[in-house]
N, C-alpha and C positions, 0 to 999 in steps of 0.2 A: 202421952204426957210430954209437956214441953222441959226443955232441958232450960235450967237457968243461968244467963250469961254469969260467966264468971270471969273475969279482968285477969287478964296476963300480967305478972311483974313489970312494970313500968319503965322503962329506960330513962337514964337522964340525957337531957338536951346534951350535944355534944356538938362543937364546932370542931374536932381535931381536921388536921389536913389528911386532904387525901391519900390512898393509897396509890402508885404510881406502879405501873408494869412496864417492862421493856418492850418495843415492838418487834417483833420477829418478822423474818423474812416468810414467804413460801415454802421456804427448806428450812423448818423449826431444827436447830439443835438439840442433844439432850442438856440438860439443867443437872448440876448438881444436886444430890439427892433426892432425882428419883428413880423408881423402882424401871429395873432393868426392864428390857421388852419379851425376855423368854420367860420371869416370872412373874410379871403382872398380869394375869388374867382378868382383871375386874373388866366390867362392861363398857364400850362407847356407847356415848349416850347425845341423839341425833333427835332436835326440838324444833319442828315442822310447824309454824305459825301463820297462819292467812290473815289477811287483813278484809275485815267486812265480809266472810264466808259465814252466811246462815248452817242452821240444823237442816234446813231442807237444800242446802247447796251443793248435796252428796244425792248420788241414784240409790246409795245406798235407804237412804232415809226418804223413799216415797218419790222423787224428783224422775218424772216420765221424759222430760224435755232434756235434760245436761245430761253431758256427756263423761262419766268420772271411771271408767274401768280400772284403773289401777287403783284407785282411792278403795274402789269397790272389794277391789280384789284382795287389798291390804286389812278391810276392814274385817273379812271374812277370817282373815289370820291372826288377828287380833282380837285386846281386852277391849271393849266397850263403856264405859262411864256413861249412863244416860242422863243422869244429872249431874252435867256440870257446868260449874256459874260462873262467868264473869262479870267485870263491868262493863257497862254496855255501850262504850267508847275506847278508842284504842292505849292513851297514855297510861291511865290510871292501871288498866288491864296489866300494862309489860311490869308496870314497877311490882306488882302484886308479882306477876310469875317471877323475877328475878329477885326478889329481896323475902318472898313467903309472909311478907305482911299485907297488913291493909297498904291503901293507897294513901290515906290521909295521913299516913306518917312518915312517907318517904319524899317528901316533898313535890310530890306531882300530883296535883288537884284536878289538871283541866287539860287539854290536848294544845293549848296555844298562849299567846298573851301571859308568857311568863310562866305558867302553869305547869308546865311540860318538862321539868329539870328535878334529877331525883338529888338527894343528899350525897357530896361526895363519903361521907360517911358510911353509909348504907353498905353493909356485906352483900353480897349478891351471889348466886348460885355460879357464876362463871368465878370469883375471885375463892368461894367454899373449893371447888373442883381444882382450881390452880397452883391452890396447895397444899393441896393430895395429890400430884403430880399428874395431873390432867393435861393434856395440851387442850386450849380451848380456842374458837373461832365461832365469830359471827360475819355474816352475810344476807346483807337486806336492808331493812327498816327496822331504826333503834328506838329513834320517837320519844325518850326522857331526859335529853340534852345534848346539844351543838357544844358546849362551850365546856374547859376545864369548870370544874372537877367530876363533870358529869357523864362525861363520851365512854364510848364502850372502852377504850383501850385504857380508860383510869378507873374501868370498873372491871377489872379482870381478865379482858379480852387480849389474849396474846397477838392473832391474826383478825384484823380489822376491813369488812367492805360494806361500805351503808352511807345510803345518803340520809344527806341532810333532811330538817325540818319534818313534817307530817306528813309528808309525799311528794312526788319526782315532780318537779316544775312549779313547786310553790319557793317563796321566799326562803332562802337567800340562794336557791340556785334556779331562780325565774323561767331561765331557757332550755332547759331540761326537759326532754320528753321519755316516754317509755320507750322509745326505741334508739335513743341519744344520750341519757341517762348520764346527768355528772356523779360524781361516786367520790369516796374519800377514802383512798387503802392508806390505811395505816396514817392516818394524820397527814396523804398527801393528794390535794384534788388533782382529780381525773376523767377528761369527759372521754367517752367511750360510747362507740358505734355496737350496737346490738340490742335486741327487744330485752328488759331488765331483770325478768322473770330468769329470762335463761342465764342470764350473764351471773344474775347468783347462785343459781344450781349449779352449773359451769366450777365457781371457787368452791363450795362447796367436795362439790367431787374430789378436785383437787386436792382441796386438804386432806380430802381420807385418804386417799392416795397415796398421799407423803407421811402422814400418820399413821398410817394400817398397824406399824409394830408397836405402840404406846398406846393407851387409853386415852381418849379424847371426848370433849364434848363440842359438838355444834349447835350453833343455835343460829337458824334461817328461817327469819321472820320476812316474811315477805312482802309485798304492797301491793300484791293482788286479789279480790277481785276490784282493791279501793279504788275510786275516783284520781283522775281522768278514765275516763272508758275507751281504751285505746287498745287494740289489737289488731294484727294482722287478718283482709280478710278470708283466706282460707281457713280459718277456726271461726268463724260468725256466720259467714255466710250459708251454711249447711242450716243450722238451727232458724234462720231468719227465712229460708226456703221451706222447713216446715212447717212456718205460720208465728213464730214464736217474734214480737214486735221488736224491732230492730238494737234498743236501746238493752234490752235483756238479751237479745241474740247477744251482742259484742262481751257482755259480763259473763254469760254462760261460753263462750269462746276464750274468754283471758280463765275460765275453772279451765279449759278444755287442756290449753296448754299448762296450769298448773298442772295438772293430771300426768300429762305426757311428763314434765319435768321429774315430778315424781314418781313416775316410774323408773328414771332413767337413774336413780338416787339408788332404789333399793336393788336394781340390778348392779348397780358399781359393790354395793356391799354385799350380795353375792357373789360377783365375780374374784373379792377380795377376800371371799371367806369369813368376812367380819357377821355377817348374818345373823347367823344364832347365837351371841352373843353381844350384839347391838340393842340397847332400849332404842326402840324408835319410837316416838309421838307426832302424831293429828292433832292440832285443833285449830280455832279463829278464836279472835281478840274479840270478837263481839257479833251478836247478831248482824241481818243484812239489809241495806239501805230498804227501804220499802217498795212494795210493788211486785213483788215473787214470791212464788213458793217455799212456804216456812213450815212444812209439814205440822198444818193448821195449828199453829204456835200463834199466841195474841201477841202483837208490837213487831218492831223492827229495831234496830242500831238509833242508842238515843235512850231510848224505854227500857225499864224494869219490869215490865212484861217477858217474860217466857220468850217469846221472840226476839227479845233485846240481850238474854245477857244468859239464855240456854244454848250452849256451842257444841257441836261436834270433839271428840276425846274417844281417841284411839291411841292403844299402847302395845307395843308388840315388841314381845320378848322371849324367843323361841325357846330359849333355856331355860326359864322358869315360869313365865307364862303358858296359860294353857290357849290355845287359838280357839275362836268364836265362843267367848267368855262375855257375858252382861253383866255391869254390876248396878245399882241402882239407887245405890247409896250414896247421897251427897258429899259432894267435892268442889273443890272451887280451887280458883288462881293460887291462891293462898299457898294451898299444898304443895306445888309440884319440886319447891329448895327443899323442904325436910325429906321430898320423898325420894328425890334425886340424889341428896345428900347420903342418903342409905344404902340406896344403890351403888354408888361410888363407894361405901365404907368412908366416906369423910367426916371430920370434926367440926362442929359449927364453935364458931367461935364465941358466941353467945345466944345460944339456943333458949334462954329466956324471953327474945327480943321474937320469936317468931309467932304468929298467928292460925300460921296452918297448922297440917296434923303430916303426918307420915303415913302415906296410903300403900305401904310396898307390900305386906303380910295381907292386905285385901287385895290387892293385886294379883298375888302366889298365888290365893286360898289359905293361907295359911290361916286367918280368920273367916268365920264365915258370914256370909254377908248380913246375916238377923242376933250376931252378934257385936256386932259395930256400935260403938258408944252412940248413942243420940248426942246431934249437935244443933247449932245455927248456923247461919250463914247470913252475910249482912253487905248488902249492897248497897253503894251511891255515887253517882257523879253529878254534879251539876254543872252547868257551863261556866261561870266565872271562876275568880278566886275567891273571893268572897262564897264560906258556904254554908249554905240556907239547911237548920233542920228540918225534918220534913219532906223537903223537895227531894224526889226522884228516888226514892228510898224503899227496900223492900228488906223483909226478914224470914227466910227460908229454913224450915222446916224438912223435915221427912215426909210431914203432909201437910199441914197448911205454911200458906203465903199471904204474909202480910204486906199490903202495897200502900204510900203513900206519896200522891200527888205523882205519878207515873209521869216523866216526859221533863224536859232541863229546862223549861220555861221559867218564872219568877213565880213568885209564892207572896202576896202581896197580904190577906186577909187567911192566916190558915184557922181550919176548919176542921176538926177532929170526927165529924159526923163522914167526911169525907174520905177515912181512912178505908180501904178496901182488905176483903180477906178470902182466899180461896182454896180451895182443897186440890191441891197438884197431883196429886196418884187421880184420884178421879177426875180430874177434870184439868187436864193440862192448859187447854184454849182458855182456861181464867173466864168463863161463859156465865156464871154464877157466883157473885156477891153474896156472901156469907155471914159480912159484918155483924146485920141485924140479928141471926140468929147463934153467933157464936159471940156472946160480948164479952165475956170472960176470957175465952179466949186473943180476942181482941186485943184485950186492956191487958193481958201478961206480956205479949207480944210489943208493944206500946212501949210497957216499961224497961224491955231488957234492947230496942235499939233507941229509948234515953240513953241509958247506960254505957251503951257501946259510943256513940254518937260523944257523950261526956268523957269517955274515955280517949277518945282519937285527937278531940280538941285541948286534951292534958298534954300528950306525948311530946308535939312539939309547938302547940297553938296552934296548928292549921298554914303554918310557916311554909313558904315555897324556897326551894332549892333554888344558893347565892351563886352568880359566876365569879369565875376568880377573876381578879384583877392582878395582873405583875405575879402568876403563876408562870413559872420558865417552863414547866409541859406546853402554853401554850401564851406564846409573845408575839404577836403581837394579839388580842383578843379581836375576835369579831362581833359586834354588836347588832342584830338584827332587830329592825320595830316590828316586823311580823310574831315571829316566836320570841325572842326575847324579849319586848316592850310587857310590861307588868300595867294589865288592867284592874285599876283597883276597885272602879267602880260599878261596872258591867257594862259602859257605857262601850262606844266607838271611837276610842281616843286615846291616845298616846300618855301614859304616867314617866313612863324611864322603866329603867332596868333594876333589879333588886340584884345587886351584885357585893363582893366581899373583897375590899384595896388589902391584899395579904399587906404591905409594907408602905408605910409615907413615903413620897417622893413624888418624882416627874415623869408624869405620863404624857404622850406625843396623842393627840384625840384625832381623827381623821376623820372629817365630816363626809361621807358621800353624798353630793350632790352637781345638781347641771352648773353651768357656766352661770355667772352672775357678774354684777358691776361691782361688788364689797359689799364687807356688813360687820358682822360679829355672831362668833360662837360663845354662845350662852352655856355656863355649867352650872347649874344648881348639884351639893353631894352635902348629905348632913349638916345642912340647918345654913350654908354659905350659897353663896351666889355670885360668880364672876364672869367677866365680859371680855371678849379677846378679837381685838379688832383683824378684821382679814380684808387682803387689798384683793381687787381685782380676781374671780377666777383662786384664789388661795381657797383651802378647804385644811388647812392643820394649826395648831396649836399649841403649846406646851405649855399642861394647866400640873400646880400641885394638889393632890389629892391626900387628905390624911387617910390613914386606916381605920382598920371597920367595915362595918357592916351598913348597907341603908340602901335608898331608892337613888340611881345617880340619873341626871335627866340633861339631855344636853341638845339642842337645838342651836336655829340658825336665825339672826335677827336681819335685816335686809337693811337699807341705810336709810331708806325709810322711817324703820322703826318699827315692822311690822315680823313679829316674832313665828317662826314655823316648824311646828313640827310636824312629819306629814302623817298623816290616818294611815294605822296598823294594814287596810287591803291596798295600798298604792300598789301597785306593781310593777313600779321600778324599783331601783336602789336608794332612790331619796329617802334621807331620813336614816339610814344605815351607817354603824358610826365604828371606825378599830378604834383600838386603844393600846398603846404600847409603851409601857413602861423603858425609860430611855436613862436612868441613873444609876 
C-alpha cells in the first residue's frame, strides 16, 4: 500500500539576518559552555562526500576495473543503505544533507545562474552541532554560496577550506587547476601548490588532530571524481594499460587516489584512538557522468533514473553499529540533520521545519527493518530557475517508482500518458514500464507529488537565496556573472543578481573589465535606472542604492552607446562586478 503524503507544518517566509560565527584558528579554543573533554563522550561525527561518484564507482558494488580497497574494506565494516536517494545534480543535493529539507525550500534550485545560494536563514546540521558544543569544520566543495549570508562560515562552520563556485577552475577562480587549486580558509584567498584531493584530506586530518579531545563534526565534501579530468599519471596510467579507454582511466585514477586519501583518514582516527567512537559516512551527491559502470542502474548524473540519483551510503559506527549490516529501506539526503542530530544528542531548533525522518534506531537495530513506517520520497531538479512541474520528477516508494519526463531538458507540451512507473525490488534497471498496467497506482502516485510539488512552491514560492549587500561579514561583495548572475529565463544571458541592500546608502560598484577609451556604468535596482559616466580606463563608481530586496543589474555602456553585458560562459573577468558599501 502506498503511504499518503502528508504536508509537514508549514514555515513562515522569514528574512531575519543571518547567523554569524566567529572564525577560528587551526588551534580551535575551548568556548564557554561547553562540555569538558574528559566528560564528553558523544561521537565525532566524519561526512565523506564525492562529487559525481556512481553506485557502481566502488569494487565493492560489481566494478572489475577501479581500483577502491579501502573504500572496500570500510564498506565491509560498515552499515550499508541500498536505497538511498538524492538529487541527481550536486547543489540541490548539499542543501538537502545540511538543512534535512527538500531543496525547493532552501533556496538552491539549480547548480549555477543564481540558483546555487541557500537561505541565510536556514539552520544547518554544522550550526545544530555548534551548539551542542561541537567543534565543526569543512574542507572541499561547498557549492550553495560564494557570497554572505551563504558561505559555510555563516552557516556554522567554525574551521573553513573550500573553493569557490562549482568546481576548481571555473568562475571566479578561472586559473585554478586540481593541482594549483585557489582555496578560501577562512574568508581569506589562497592559491596553493598541491593535487586538491590531498590538500583537503591533508586539513582534514589536521583538524582531528587538534580536536581528538572535544567532539567534532567534519564535513569533506570533495570535487572528485567531477569534471576537469585531471590526475597525476601514475594512478591512470595502470587502468588505461589494462585496456580501460583513456578518458575513464583518468576518473578511475582521481577514485584511486580518493581511496588512498581515504585510507589515510581512517588510519589517523585509529591511530588517535577516536575509531570506535567516530560516525563515519560514504556517499556521492549524485550519480556518475555517463559512459561507466553503474552496476546496471538506468541513467547517469542529470536523471531520475536509478542511475542518477541511487548513491553509494556507508555508515560506520563501531560502538553501536554492527559491521556488514544491509538495510534496505528508503533514505534519502533529507535524513542525515535529524539523524545526526540524535547522534550528537542535539536540540533542533525547529524540528517542525524538517522533511527527513531520524534513521539512527535503524541504524542500531533497534527497529527492525520490516517494521519501519512506509514512506515517499520525492525527487527534482531541473536546470533553470524557473521550475517546471512534471520535468525530471520521480516518486519513490518501497516498491514502485514513479518517473516523470526523466532528464533537465524543457517540458514544452506535457503529456500524462508519458508518465512512467516501475517496480524497483524487482527490477532495479527500470527495464519495464508498468504505467499501463498499474493505473491506479499511477494516478495515487500522481496526486501526492501534486501535493508535494504545491507544497514546496507554498514554503517560499520557489525564491532563490539573496546576497547581502553592505553586510560587514563581507565588504566589499564580489559579484560573479557565472554563478551569481540570476537567469530568469533559461535562456544564455545575463538578468543581474537577486541580492538584498541590508541598509540605504553609498555603495563604491567596481566594474571588472579590459582597458577601454570611456563610457558609463549602467545600474538598474528596483524599478530605477542610473548612468555614471567613466573616463578613460576608469571602471568605479559611487551609486546610491535604497534597501530591499530585488534583481540589481549593472553593465557597461561604451561611448558609443552600445550597452554590455557579457554572457554567463566568458571566461575571463569581464562582466564581474564588487560592490562596497563606502558610508
Amino acid at each position: 500500500m502506498i503511504d499518503t503524503y502528508r504536508p509537514r507544518q508549514l514555515r513562515a517566509d522569514a528574512c531575519s539576518l543571518p547567523r554569524s560565527w566567529l572564525l577560528l584558528g587551526l588551534a580551535l579554543v575551548p568556548l564557554a559552555g561547553l562540555h569538558s573533554a574528559n566528560a564528553d563522550s558523544r561521537p565525532n561525527i566524519i561526512l565523506v562526500l564525492t562529487d559525481d561518484q556512481g553506485y557502481g564507482d566502488l569494487g565493492v558494488h560489481g566494478n572489475a576495473q577501479i581500483s577502491t580497497p579501502h573504500l572496500d574494506a570500510f564498506a565491509h565494516e560498515s552499515l550499508e543503505m541500498t536505497r538511498f536517494y538524492v538529487e541527481p545534480v550536486c547543489s540541490p543535493t548539499r542543501a538537502s544533507i545540511l538543512t534535512g529539507r527538500y531543496h525547493k525550500r532552501t533556496g538552491v534550485l539549480a547548480t549555477s545562474r543564481g540558483g546555487a545560494r541557500i537561505f541565510g536563514d536556514e539552520e544547518t546540521i554544522a550550526e545544530v552541532l555548534a551548539q551542542s558544543g561541537y567543534r565543526t569544520a569543512i574542507a572541499g566543495k561547498w557549492h550553495v554560496g560564494d557570497n554572505a549570508p551563504s558561505r559555510p562560515q555563516d552557516q556554522g562552520f567554525q574551521q573553513v577550506l573550500v573553493h569557490r563556485s562549482g568546481g576548481i577552475g571555473q568562475i571566479p577562480d578561472r586559473d585554478a587547476t586540481y593541482f594549483r587549486p585557489v582555496l578560501w580558509r577562512n574568508g581569506r584567498r589562497e592559491v596553493v601548490d598541491g593535487y586538491c584531493t590531498d590538500l583537503f584530506f591533508d586539513a582534514a586530518i589536521d583538524f582531528i588532530k587538534k580536536n581528538r579531545a572535544h567532539p567534532f563534526f567534519l564535513y569533506l565534501p570533495t570535487n572528485v571524481p567531477h569534471t576537469p579530468i585531471s590526475i597525476a599519471q601514475q594512478y591512470w596510467k595502470p587502468f588505461a594499460d589494462a585496456g580501460v579507454p583513456e578518458q575513464t582511466a583518468k576518473l578511475y585514477g582521481m577514485m584511486k587516489n580518493l581511496d588512498e586519501n581515504f585510507g589515510r583518514l581512517t588510519k589517523t582516527l585509529e591511530e588517535t584512538g577516536l575509531a570506535r567512537n567516530s560516525v563515519v559516512i560514504f556517499m556521492s551527491d549524485n550519480g556518475p557522468t555517463s559512459g561507466r559502470f553503474n552496476s546496471n542502474l538506468r541513467g547517469a548524473k542529470g536523471s531520475v533514473y536509478e542511475g542518477g540519483i541511487r548513491v553509494p551510503f556507508l555508515v560506520r559506527w563501531p560502538q553501536r553499529i554492527a559491521p556488514g549490516s544491509r538495510v534496505d529501506r528508503l533514505a534519502a539526503h533529507i535524513d542525515l540533520l535529524p539523524t545526526l542530530a540524535s547522534v550528537a544528542g542535539a536540540r533542533l531548533s525547529t524540528p517542525g521545519r524538517l522533511d527527513g525522518v531520524n534513521l539512527l534506531k535503524l541504524w542500531t537495530g533497534e527497529i527492525r527493518t520490516e517494521a519501519w513506517p512506509a514512506r515517499n520520497i520525492y525527487i527534482q531538479t531541473v536546470k533553470r530557475i524557473v521550475q517546471n512541474r512534471y520535468l525530471n520528477a520521480a516518486v519513490i516508494t518501497q516498491r514502485y517508482k514513479w518517473v516523470s519526463y526523466a532528464g533537465i531538458g524543457q517540458v514544452d507540451d506535457f503529456d500524462r500518458s508519458k508518465i512512467e512507473l516501475y517496480d524497483v525490488t524487482s527490477d532495479p534497471a527500470e527495464s519495464q514500464n508498468l504505467a499501463a498496467r498499474f493505473p491506479d497506482v499511477l494516478h495515487g502516485l500522481s496526486v501526492r507529488y501534486e501535493a508535494w510539488f504545491d507544497e514546496m512552491n507554498r514554503d517560499r514560492d520557489f525564491a532563490i537565496g539573496p546576497i547581502d549587500l553592505g553586510n560587514p561579514l563581507e565588504n566589499p561583495c564580489y559579484l560573479c556573472r557565472y554563478q551569481d548572475g540570476q537567469n530568469l529565463t533559461g535562456q544564455s544571458q545575463t538578468d543581474g543578481w537577486q541580492v538584498r541592500v541590508r541598509r540605504a546608502g553609498q555603495y563604491r560598484l567596481t566594474l571588472q573589465w579590459p582597458d577601454h577609451d570611456g563610457g558609463a556604468l549602467v545600474v538598474a535596482w528596483r524599478g530605477k535606472q542610473s548612468r555614471h559616466t567613466l573616463g578613460k580606463n576608469e571602471r568605479s563608481a559611487i551609486v546610491e542604492l535604497d534597501a530591499g530586496k530585488g534583481l540589481l543589474d549593472i553593465g557597461f555602456q561604451t561611448q558609443a552607446g552600445q550597452r554590455i553585458r557579457q554572457p554567463w560562459n566568458d571566461k575571463t573577468e569581464q562582466g564581474d562586478v564588487s560592490v562596497e558599501r563606502v558610508d
